[in-house]
C-alpha positions as CSV (number, residue, x, y, z in Angstrom):
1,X,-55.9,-27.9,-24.6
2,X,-52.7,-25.4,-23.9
3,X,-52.5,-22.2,-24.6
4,X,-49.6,-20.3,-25.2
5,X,-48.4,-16.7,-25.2
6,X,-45.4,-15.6,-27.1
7,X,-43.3,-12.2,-25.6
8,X,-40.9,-10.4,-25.7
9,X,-39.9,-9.5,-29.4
10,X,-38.7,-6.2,-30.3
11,X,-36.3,-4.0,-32.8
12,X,-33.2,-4.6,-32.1
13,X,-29.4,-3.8,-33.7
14,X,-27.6,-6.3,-36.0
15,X,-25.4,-8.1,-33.1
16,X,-27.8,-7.4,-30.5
17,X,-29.7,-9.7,-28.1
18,X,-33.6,-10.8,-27.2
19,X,-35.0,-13.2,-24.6
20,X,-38.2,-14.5,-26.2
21,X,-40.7,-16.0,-23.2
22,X,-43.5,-18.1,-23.9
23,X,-46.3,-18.6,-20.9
24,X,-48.0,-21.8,-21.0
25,X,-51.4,-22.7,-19.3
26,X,-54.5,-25.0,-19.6
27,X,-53.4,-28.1,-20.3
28,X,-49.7,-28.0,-19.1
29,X,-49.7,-31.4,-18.0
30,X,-50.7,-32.8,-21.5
31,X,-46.9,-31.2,-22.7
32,X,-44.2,-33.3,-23.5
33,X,-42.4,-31.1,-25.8
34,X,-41.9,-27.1,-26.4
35,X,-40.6,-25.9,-29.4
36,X,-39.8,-22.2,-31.2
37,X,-40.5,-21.6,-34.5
38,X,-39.8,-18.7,-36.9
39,X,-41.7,-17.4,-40.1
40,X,-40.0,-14.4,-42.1
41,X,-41.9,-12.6,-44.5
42,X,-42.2,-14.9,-48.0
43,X,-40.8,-17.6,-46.1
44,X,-42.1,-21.1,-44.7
45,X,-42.7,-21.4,-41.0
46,X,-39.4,-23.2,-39.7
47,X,-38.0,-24.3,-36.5
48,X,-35.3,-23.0,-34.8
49,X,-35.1,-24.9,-31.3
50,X,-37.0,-27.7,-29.3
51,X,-36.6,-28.8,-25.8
52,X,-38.5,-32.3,-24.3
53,X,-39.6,-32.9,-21.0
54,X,-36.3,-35.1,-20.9
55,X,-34.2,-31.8,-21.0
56,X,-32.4,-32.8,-24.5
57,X,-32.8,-29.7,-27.1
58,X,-32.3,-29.7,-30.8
59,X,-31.3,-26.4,-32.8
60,X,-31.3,-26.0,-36.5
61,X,-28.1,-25.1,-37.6
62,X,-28.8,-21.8,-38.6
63,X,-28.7,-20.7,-35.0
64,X,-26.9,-23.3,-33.3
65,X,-24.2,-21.2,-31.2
66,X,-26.4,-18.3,-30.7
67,X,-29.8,-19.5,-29.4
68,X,-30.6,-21.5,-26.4
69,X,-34.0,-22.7,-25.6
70,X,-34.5,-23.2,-22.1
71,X,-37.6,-24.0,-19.5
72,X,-38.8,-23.1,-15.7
73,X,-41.1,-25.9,-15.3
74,X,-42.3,-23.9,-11.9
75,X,-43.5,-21.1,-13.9
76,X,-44.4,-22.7,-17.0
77,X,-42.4,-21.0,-19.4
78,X,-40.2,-21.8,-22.1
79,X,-37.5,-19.0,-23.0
80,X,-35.4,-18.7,-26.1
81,X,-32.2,-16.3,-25.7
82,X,-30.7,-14.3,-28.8
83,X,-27.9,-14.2,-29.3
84,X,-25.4,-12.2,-32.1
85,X,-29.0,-11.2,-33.7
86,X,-28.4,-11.1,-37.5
87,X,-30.8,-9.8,-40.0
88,X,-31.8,-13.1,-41.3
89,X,-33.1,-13.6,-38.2
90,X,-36.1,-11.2,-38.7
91,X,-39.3,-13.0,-38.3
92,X,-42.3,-13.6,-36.1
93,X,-41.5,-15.7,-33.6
94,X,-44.0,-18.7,-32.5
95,X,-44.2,-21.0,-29.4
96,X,-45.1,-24.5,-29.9
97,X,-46.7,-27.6,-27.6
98,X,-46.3,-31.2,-28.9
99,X,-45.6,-30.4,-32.4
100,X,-49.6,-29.7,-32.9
101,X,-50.5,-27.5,-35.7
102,X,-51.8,-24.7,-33.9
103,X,-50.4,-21.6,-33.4
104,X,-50.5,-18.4,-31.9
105,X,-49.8,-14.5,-32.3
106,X,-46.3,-14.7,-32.5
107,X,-44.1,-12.2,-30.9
108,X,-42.0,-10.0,-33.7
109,X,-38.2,-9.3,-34.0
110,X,-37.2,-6.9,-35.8
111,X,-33.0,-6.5,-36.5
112,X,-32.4,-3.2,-37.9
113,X,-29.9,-0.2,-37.1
């Protein structure tokens, strides 16, 4: 089983940027795939970015150009930077393992001036 913590969410300005980390353990061996997700209020969970063990990454279009999922296999972590933060992107922000349905706390960002 992996467990995953989400960080790094905050209130930030329209434009503005976040680094969202998300520390894996248990399990890390069982991973072959790490994914962000978002859920804004009244809105379906979606995802935003994925990245395989292969190093190929897939965006949804919404953010292509402005996020970037990344990985430090050493530490265990999967990062998503923010970029050009827009208020549409305002949502809780969850890691994923392996496309199982389970989920954590989230981490929140918040895009107000």
């Amino acid at each position: 089983q992996v467990h995953l913590v989400e960080s790094g969410g905050g209130l930030v300005q329209p434009g503005g940027s976040l680094r969202l980390s998300c520390a894996a353990s248990g399990n890390i061996f069982s991973i072959y795939a790490m994914a962000w997700y978002r859920q804004a209020p009244g809105k379906q969970r979606e995802l935003v970015a994925a990245i395989a063990n292969n190093g190929r990454t897939n965006y949804a279009d919404s953010v292509k150009d402005r996020f970037t999922i990344a990985r430090n296999n050493a530490k265990n972590t999967v990062y998503l930077q923010i970029n050009s933060l827009k208020p549409e992107d305002e949502a809780i922000y969850y890691c994923n393992a392996n496309w199982v349905e389970s989920w954590g706390q989230g981490t929140q960002i918040t895009v107000s001036s």
